[in-house]
C-alpha positions as CSV (number, residue, x, y, z in Angstrom):
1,X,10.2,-4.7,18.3
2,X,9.5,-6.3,14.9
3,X,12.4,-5.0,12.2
4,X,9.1,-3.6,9.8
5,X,6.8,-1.9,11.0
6,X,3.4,-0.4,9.0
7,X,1.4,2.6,10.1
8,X,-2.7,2.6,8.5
9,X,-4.6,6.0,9.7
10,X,-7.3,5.2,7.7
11,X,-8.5,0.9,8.0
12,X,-11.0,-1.2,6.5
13,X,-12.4,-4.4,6.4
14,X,-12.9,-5.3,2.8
15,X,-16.0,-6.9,1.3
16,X,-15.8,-8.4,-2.1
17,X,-18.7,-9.7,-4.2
18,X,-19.9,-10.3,-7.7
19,X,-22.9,-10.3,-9.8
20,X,-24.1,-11.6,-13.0
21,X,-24.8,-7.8,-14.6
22,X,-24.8,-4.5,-13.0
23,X,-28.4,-3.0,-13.0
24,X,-30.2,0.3,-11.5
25,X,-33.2,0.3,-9.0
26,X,-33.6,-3.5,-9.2
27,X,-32.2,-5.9,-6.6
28,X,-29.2,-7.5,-7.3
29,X,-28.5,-10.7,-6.1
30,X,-25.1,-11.0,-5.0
31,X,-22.3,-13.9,-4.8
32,X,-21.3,-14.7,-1.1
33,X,-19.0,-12.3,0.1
34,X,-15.4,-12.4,0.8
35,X,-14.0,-10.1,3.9
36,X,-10.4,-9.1,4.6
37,X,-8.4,-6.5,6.5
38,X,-7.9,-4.0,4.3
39,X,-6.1,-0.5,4.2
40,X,-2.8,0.4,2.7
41,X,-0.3,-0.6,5.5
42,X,-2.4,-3.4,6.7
43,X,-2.0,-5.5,3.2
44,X,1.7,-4.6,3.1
45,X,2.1,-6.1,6.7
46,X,0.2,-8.9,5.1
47,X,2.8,-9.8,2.3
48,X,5.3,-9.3,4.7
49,X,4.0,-11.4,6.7
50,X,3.3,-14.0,4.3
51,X,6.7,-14.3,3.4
52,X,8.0,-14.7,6.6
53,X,8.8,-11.4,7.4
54,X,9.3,-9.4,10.5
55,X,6.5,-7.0,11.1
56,X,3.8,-5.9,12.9
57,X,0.6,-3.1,11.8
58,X,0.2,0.0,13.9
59,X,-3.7,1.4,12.5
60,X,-6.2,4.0,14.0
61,X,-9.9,2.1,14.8
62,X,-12.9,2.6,16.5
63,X,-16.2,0.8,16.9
64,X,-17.7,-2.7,16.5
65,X,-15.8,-3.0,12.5
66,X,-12.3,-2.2,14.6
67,X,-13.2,-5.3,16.5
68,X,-13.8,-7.5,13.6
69,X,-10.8,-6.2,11.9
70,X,-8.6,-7.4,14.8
71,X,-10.4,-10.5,14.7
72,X,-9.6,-10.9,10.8
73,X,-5.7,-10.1,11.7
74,X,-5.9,-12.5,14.5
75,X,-6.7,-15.4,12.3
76,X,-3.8,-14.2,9.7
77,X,-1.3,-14.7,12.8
78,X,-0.3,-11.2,11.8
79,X,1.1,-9.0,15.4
80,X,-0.3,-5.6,15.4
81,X,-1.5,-2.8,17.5
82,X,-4.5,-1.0,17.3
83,X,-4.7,3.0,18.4
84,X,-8.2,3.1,19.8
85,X,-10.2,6.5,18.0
86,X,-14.1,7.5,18.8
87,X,-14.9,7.3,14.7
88,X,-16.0,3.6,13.2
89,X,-13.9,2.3,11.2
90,X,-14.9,2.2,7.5
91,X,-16.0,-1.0,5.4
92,X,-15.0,-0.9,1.4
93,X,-16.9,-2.9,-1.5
94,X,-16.0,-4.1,-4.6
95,X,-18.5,-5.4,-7.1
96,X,-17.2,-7.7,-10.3
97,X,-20.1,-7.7,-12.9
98,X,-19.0,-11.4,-13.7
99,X,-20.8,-10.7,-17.6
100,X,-18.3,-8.2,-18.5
101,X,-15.3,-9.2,-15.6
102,X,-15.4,-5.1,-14.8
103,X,-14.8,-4.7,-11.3
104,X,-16.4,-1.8,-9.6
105,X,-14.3,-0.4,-6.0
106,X,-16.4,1.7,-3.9
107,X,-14.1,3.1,-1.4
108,X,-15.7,4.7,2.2
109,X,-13.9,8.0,3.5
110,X,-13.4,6.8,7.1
111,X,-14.0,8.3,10.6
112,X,-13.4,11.7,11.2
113,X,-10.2,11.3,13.1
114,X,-9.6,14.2,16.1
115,X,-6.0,16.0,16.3
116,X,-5.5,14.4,20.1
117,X,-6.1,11.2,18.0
118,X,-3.0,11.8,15.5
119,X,-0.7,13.0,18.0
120,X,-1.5,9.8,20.0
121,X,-0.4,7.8,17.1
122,X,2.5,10.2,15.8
123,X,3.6,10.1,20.0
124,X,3.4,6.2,20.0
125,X,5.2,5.5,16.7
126,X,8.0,8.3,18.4
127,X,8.2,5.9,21.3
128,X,8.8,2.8,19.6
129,X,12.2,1.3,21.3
130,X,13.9,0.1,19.3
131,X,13.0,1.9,16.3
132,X,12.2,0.1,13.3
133,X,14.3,-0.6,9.9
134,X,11.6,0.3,8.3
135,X,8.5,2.3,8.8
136,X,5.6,2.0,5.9
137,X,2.9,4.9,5.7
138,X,0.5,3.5,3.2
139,X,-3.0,4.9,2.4
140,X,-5.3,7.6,2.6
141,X,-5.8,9.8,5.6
142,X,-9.3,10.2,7.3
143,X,-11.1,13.4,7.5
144,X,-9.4,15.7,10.4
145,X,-5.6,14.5,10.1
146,X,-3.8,17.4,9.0
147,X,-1.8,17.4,5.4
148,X,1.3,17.4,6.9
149,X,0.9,14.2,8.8
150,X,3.3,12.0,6.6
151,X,5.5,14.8,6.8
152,X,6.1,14.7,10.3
153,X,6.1,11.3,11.1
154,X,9.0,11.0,8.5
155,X,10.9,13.4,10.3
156,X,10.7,11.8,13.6
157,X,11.3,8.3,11.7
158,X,14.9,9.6,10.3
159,X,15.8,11.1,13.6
160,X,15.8,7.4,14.8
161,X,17.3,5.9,11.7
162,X,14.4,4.3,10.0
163,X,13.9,4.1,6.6
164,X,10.7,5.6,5.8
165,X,8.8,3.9,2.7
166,X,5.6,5.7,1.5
167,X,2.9,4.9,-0.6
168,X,0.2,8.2,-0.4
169,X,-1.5,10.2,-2.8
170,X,-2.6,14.0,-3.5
171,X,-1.7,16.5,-0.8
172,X,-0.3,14.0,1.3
173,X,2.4,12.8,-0.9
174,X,3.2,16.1,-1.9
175,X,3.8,18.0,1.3
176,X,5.8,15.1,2.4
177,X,7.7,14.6,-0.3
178,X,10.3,17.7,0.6
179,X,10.6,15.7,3.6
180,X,12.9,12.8,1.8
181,X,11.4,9.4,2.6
182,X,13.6,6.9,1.1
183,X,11.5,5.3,-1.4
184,X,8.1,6.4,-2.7
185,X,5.7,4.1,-4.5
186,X,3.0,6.6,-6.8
187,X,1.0,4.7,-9.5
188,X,1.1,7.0,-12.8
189,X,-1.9,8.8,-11.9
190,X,-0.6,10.0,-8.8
191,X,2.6,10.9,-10.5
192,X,0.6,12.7,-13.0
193,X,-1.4,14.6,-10.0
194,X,1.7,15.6,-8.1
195,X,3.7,17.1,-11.4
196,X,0.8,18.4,-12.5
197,X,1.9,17.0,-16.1
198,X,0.5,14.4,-18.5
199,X,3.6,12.2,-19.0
200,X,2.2,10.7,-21.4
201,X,5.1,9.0,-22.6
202,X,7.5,6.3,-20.8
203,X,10.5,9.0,-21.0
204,X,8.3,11.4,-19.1
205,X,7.5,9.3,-16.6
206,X,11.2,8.8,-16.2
207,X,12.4,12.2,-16.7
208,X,9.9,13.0,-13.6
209,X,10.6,10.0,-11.0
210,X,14.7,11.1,-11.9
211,X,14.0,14.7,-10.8
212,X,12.6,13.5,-7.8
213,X,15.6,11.5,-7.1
214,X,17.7,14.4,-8.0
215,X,16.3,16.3,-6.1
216,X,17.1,14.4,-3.2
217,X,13.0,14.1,-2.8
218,X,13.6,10.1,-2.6
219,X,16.0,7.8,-2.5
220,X,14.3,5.4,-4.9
221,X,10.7,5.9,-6.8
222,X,8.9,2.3,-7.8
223,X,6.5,4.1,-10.4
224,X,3.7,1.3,-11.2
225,X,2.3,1.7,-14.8
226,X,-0.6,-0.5,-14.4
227,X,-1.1,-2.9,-17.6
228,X,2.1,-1.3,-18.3
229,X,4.4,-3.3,-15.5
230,X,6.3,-0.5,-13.4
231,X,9.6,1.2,-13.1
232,X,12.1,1.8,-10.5
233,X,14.4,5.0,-10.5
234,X,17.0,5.5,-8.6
235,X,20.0,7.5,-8.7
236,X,22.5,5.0,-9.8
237,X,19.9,3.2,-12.1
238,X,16.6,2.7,-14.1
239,X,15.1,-0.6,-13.8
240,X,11.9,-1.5,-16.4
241,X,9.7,-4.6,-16.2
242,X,6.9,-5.6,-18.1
243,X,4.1,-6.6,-16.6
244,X,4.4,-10.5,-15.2
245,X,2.0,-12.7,-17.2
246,X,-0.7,-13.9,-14.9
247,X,-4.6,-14.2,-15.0
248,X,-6.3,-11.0,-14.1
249,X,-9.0,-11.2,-11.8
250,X,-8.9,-8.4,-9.3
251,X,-6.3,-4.8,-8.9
252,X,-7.2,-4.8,-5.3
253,X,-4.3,-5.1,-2.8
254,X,-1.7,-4.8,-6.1
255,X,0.0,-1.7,-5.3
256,X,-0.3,-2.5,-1.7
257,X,1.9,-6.2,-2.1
258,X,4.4,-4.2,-4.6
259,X,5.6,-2.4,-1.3
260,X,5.3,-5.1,0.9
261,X,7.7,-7.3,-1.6
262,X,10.2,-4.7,-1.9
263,X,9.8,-4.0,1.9
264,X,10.5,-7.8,2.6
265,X,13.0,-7.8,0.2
266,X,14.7,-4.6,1.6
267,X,15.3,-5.4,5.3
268,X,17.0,-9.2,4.4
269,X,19.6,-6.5,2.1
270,X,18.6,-7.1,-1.2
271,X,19.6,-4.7,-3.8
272,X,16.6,-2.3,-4.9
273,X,16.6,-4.3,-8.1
274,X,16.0,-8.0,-6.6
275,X,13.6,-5.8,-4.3
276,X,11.7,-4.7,-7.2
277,X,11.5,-8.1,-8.8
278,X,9.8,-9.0,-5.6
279,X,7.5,-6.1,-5.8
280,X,6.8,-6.8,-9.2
281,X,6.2,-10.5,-8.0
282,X,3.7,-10.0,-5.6
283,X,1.7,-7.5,-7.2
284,X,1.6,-10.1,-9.9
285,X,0.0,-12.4,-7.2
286,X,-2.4,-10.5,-5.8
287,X,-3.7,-9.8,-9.5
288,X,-4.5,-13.4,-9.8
289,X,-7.0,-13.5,-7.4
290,X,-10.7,-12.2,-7.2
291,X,-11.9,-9.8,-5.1
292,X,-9.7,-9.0,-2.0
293,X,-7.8,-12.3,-1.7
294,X,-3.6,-11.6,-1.3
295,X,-1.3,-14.0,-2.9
296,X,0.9,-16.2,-1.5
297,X,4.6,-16.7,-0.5
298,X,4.9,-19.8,-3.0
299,X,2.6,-17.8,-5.9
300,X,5.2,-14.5,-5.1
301,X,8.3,-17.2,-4.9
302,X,7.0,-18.5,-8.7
303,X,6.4,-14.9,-10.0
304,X,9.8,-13.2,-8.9
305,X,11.0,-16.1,-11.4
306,X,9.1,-14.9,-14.2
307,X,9.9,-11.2,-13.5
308,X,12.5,-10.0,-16.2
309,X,13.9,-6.6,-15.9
310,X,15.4,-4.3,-18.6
């Protein structure tokens, strides 16, 4: 059993395009389109993978798009496992308006996933022998998995010694936040939604990821600040970087390759701070590429150079 393992309830294929100028009711004629897996824990098994990791993606799918997806992982050489569900899995689209470079992300809710469904997957990932080192939860959840989903699969995740990373939003995050994952990964709006304060200041945002920590809520929180760089907080340390100097095409996949170059960086024992250089790194990557293109190990290798912390 691969040492990393990533867990996506809600999949996608993405589709990116562009156009010269966003217009209503006429026909826009698009730029071919660009298709990848997408879905939270399927891009961070895709960095991992990338650069040379051990992992494999565990995802819920249904339909004719689940079958594409698996072909689009098949081609990446990525190992994963698909939990078979009666919904179709979603598609996602992202438009750049190439006259103003503002990309637009429209984002599907998913299938409407049955509770037989989630216990399937929560059962499976219980049975995995031998447990993983780590276990990513990444993304949304589809309509019908129950709140408390993270929540529970982080409890059965520590009762085998994994280290649960997760990367979720809204009532998700919060209700399993009390259950102690060891690192958490919220942008600053997410951070803002689960406070339910503006931190509008850097020693806010700081003050808030530390009484998480303190709290015992997290091991470690990677705060991403957007145009801002990021942050990493735990309870020994605060670690600041800028954001790494790159050409800005596309956010998609960002936050998603942050995790997956701290994951990677994690399980070969790096420190949280060389871990967060390599998030920083690959988020950088992904940055530099239009539409839903990943970067690579050498553009993540070249970045994590360029990365200073403070």
């Amino acid at each position: 059993m691969p040492e990393i393992i990533t867990l996506t309830v809600n999949p996608a294929i993405d589709i990116a395009t562009s156009v010269e100028r966003l217009t209503d009711t006429h026909k826009m004629r698009c730029a071919p389109a660009r298709c990848d897996p997408g879905g939270g824990g399927i891009n961070v098994a895709r960095v991992v993978h990338r650069l040379g990791g051990d992992c494999m993606a565990i995802y819920l799918a249904g339909g004719p798009v689940a079958e594409r997806l698996g072909r689009l992982l098949s081609a990446e050489g990525l190992s994963f496992v698909a939990l078979g569900i009666e919904g179709e899995t979603r598609e996602n689209f992202s438009v750049t308006e190439l006259c103003s470079h503002r990309e637009f992300r429209f984002v599907m809710p998913g299938p409407t996933v049955s509770e037989p469904e989630s216990q399937h997957c929560q059962d499976y990932l219980d049975a995995l022998q031998p447990a993983p080192r780590y276990l990513v939860l990444s993304g949304s959840l589809p309509l019908g998995v129950a709140e408390d989903f993270y929540a529970r699969v982080i409890d059965q995740a520590k009762i085998h010694g994994s280290r649960v990373v997760l990367d979720a939003s809204g009532p998700a995050l919060r209700v399993a936040l009390p259950h102690a994952p060891y690192l958490i990964k919220p942008s600053l709006h997410e951070l803002q939604q689960l406070t339910g304060r503006a931190l509008e200041t850097e020693a806010e945002c700081m003050q808030a990821a530390q009484e998480i920590v303190r709290k015992g809520h997290a091991r470690a929180v990677a705060l991403t600040l957007g145009a801002g760089g990021a942050m990493l907080v735990t309870e020994e340390e605060v670690v600041r970087s800028g954001a790494v100097a790159t050409s800005f095409l596309s956010t998609i996949g960002a936050g998603d390759s942050f995790v997956g170059g701290m994951v990677w960086a994690l399980n070969r024992d790096a420190s949280m701070r060389e871990a967060f250089r390599y998030g920083m790194a690959a988020a950088a990557a992904a940055l530099s590429h239009a539409g839903t293109e990943l970067g690579s190990a050498a553009e993540i290798e070249q970045g994590y150079a360029e990365v200073s912390l403070s």
